[in-house]
ZAMARGU-4260 file (C-alpha; in steps of 0.2 Angstrom, whole numbers, plus 5000, padded with zeros to 4 digits):
<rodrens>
0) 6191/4956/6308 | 6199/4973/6305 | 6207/4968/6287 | 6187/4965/6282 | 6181/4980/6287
5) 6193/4990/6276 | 6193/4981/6262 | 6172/4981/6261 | 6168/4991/6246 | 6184/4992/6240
10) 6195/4989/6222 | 6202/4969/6229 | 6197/4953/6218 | 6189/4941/6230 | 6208/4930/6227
15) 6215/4945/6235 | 6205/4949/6246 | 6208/4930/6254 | 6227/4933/6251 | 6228/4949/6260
20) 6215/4941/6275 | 6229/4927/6276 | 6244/4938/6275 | 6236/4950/6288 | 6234/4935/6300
25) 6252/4929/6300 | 6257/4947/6304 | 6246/4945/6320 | 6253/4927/6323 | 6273/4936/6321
30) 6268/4948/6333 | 6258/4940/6346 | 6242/4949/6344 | 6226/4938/6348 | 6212/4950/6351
35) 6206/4956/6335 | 6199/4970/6344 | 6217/4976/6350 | 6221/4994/6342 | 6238/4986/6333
40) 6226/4973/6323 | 6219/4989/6315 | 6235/4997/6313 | 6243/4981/6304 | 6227/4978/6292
45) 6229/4995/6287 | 6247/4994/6284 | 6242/4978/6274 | 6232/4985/6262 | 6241/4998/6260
50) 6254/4989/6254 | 6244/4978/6240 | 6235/4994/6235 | 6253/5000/6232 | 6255/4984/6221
55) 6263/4971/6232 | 6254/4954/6229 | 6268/4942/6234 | 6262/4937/6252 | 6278/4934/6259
60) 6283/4949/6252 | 6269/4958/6261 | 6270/4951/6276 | 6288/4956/6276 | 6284/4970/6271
65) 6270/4976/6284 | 6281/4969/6298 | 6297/4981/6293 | 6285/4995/6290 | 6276/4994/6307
70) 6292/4992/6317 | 6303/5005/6309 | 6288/5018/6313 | 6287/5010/6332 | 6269/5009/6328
75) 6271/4989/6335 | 6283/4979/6341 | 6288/4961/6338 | 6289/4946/6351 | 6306/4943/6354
</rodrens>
């Protein structure tokens, strides 16, 4: 999975770490992405993280957050 790979070796608590792995899978569930190997999983787990590196723990908040992010650059588009 794409959000485990960035977050090896990294500064998360192993309770954030789980939070951001859920948050990170309800973005791919919004937008309809099912093959972890797709080039907008990577692009939404980075967007994740880099969001609770910026902070942002609340997971709603997060997810919200990633989602708004990720559109409002075109980066990914939702299912309607």
């Amino acid at each position: 999975m794409a959000i485990y790979r960035l977050l090896r070796g990294g500064v998360f608590e192993p309770d954030d770490v789980r939070l951001l792995a859920t948050v990170y899978e309800k973005v791919l569930c919004t937008v309809g992405v099912v093959d972890r190997k797709d080039p907008r999983a990577e692009l939404i787990a980075k967007k994740v993280v880099q969001l609770a590196q910026a902070g942002e723990r609340d997971p709603e908040c997060l997810k919200d957050l990633a989602l708004e992010e990720l559109q409002q650059s075109r980066e990914i588009a939702s299912n309607p």
